[in-house]
C-alpha positions as CSV (number, residue, x, y, z in Angstrom):
1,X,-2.9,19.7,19.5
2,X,-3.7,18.3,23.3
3,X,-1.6,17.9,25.6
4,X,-2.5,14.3,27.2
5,X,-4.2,12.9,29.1
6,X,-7.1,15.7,28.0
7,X,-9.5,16.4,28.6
8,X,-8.7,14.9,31.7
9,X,-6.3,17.0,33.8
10,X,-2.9,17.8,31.3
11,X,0.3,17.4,31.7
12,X,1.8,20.9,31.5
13,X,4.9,22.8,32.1
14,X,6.4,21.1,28.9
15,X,9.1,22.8,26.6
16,X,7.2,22.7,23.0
17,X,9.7,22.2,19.9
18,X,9.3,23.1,16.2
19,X,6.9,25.8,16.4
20,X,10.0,27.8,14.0
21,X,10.1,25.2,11.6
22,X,5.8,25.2,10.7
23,X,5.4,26.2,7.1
24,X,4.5,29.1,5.4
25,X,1.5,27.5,4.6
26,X,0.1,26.9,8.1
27,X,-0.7,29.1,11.8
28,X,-0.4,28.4,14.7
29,X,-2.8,29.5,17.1
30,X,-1.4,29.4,21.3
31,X,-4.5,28.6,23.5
32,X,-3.1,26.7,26.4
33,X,0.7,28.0,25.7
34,X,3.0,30.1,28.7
35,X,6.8,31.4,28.1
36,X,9.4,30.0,30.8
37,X,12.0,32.6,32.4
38,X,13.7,31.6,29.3
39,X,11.6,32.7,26.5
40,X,10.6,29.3,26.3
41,X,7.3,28.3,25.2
42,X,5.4,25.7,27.6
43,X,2.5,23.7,27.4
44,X,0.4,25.7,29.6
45,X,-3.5,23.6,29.4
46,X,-5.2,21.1,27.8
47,X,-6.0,22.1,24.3
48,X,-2.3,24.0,23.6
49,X,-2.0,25.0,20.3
50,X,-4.1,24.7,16.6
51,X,-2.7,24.5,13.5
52,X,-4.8,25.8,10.5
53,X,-4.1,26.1,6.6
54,X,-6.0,26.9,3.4
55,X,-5.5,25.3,0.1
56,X,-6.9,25.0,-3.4
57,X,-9.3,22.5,-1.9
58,X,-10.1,21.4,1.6
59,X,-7.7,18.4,1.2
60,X,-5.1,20.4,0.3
61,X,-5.9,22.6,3.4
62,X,-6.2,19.7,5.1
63,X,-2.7,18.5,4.3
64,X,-1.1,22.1,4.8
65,X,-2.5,22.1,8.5
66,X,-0.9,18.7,9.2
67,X,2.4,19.9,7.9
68,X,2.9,22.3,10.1
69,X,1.3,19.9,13.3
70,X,4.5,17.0,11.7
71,X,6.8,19.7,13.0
72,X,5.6,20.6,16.8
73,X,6.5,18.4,19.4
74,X,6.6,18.0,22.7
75,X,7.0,15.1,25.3
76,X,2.8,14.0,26.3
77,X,1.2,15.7,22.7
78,X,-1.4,14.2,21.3
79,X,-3.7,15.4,18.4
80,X,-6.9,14.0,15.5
81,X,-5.5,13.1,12.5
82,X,-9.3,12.9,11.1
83,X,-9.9,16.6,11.0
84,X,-11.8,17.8,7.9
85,X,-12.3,14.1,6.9
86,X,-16.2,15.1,6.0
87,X,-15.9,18.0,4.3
88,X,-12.8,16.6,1.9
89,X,-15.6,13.6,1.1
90,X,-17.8,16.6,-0.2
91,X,-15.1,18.1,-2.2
């Protein structure tokens, strides 16, 4: 998950939402990520956060990891919705 307009220079400083409500299923990895005076976590870089999952196959893995980016927000996010899209075609 990117915060736009990556990879040219982000937009940061933006309060990111949901990261409580990713399922089990997923993790969320904080690359580009700061707290505010408030605990808050901020959009802190270009490439902010990944969200990985396993499954009984790499389309179910795939669909775990999307999950959990359905439920992170914030204002100028962007992200690939074509991750994996090879390997699943080898499955």
């Amino acid at each position: 998950m990117a915060a736009a307009p990556y990879p040219e220079t982000p937009i940061t400083g933006e309060v990111i939402h949901g990261l409580d409500q990713v399922p089990a299923t997923a993790k969320v990895f904080h690359a580009g990520t700061t707290l505010d005076a408030q605990g808050q976590v901020l959009s802190a870089g270009g490439r902010v956060l990944c969200v990985a999952a396993l499954g009984d196959s790499v389309a179910d893995a795939q669909a775990n990891a999307y999950a959990g980016v359905a439920k992170v927000t914030w204002e100028h996010e962007f992200h690939r919705n074509d991750i994996g899209w090879r390997a699943i075609g080898r499955d």
